[in-house]
C-alpha positions as CSV (number, residue, x, y, z in Angstrom):
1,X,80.1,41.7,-54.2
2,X,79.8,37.9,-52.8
3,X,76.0,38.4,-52.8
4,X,75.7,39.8,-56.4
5,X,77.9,37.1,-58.0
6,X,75.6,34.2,-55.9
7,X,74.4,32.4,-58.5
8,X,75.7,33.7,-61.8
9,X,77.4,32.1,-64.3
10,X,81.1,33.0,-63.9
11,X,83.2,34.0,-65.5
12,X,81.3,37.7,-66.8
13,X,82.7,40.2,-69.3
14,X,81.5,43.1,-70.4
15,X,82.7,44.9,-73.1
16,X,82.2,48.0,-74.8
17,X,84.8,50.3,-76.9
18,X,87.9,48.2,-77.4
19,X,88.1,47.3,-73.6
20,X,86.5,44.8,-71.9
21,X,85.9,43.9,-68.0
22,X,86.2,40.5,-66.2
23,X,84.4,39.3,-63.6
24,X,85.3,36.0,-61.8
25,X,85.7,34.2,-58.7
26,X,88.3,31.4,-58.5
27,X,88.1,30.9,-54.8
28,X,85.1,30.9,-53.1
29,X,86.4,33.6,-50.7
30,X,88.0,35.8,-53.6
31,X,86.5,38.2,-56.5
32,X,88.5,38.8,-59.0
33,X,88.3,41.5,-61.6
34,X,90.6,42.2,-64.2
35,X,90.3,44.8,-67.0
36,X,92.2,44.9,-71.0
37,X,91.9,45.8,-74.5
38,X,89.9,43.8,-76.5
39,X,91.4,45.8,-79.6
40,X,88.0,45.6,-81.0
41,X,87.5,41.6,-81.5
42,X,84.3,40.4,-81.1
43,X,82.0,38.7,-78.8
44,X,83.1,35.4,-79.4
45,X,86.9,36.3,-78.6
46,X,86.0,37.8,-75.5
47,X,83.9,34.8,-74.1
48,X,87.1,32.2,-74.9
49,X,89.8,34.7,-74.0
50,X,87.6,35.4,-70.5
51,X,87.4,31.7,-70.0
52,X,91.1,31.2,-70.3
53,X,92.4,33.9,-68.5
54,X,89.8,31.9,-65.9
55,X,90.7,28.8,-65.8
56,X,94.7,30.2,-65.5
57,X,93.8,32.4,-63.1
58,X,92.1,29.2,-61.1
59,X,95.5,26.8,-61.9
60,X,98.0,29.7,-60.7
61,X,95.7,30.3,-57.5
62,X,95.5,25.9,-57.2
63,X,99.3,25.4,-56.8
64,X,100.0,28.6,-54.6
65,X,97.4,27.5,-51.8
């Protein structure tokens, strides 16, 4: 999984249906992936919803180290 994510832009999601799938790596040792409904909002809702559940994910994992 490291290798694969080496040089992406993170975070991914990919969606399809009403669900949608996270991809993102907030320490450089950790993958995270997280999976929801997307209740059928659109590509634009996913990309800023992904990139806050991100950068929490990234605050949350800050303080606890």
């Amino acid at each position: 999984m490291f290798e694969w994510l080496e040089g992406k832009l993170l975070p991914q999601i990919v969606s399809e249906g009403g669900r949608y799938l996270l991809l993102m790596r907030p320490q450089e040792r950790m993958v995270a992936v997280l999976g929801g409904q997307s209740a059928g909002r659109d590509a634009v809702w996913n990309y800023h919803h992904s990139q806050a559940v991100s950068q929490s994910l990234e605050r949350h994992l800050g303080r606890a180290i």
